[in-house]
C-alpha positions in Angstrom: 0.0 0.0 0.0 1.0 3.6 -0.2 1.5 6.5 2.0 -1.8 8.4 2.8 -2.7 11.9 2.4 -6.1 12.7 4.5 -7.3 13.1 7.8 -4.3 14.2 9.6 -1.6 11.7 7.4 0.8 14.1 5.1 2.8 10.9 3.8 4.2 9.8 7.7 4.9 6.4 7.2 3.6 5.1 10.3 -0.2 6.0 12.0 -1.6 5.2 15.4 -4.7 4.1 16.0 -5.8 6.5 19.1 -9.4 5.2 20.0 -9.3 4.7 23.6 -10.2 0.5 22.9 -8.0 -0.1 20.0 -4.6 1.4 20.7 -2.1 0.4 18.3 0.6 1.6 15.9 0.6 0.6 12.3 3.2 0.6 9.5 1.6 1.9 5.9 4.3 0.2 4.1 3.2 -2.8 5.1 -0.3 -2.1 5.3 -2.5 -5.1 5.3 -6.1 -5.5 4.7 -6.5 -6.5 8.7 -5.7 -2.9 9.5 -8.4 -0.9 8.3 -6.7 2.2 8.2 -9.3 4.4 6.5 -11.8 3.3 9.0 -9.4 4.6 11.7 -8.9 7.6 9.7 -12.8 8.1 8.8 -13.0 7.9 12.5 -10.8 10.5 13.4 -8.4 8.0 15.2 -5.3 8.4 13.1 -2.2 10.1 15.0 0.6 10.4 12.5 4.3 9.5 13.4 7.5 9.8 11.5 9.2 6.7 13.3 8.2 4.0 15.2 10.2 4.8 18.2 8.4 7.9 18.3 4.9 6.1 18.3 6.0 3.7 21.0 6.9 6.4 22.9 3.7 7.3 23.1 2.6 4.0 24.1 1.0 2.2 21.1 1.8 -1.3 20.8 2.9 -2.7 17.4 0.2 -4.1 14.9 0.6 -7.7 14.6 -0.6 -7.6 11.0 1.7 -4.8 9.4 4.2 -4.1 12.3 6.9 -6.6 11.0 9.8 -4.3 10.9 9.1 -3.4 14.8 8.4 -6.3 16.0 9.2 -7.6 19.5 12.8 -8.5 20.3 12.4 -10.3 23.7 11.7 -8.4 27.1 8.9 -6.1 25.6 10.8 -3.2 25.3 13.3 -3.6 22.3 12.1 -3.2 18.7 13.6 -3.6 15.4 13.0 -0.3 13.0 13.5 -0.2 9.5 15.0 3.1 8.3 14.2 4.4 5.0 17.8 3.1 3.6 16.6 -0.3 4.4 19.2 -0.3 7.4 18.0 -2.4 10.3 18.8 -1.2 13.6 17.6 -2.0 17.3 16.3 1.2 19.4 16.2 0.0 22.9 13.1 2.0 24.5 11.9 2.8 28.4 8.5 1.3 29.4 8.3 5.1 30.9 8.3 6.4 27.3 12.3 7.7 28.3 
């Protein structure tokens, strides 16, 4: 799928889903059918973010379905990102959000 331009997306490559009973992060490159992104954006739900880190941060748990490049390493606190060169690198993150 491709970056999104409404609601409050300007082509951020990931988008959290803020409803207070469906809190989760998802990757739109990797956008899957499971995600229903426009009815979290139709919803007003969407919260853009330029990383991952930045999003978990926040709090918002990875989506299962499209998440696959921040997916869980372990203790629940360490997540692989993808960088837009394709680089892999692990960005270790505080359950307080530090």
């Amino acid at each position: 799928m491709s970056r999104k331009y409404k609601g409050s997306l300007n082509g951020e490559r990931y988008v959290a889903n803020a409803s207070p009973y469906k809190r989760e992060v998802h990757d739109l490159d990797n956008e899957n059918r499971n995600c229903m992104i426009d009815e979290i954006i139709r919803s007003r739900h969407d919260k853009p973010y330029r990383t991952l880190a930045e999003a978990r941060r926040d709090d918002f748990p990875h989506c299962p379905f499209c998440c696959s490049a921040g997916r869980q390493l372990g203790g629940g606190n360490r997540f692989v990102e993808q960088s837009a060169g394709g680089d892999h690198f692990a960005t270790e993150l505080s359950l307080l959000g530090l």
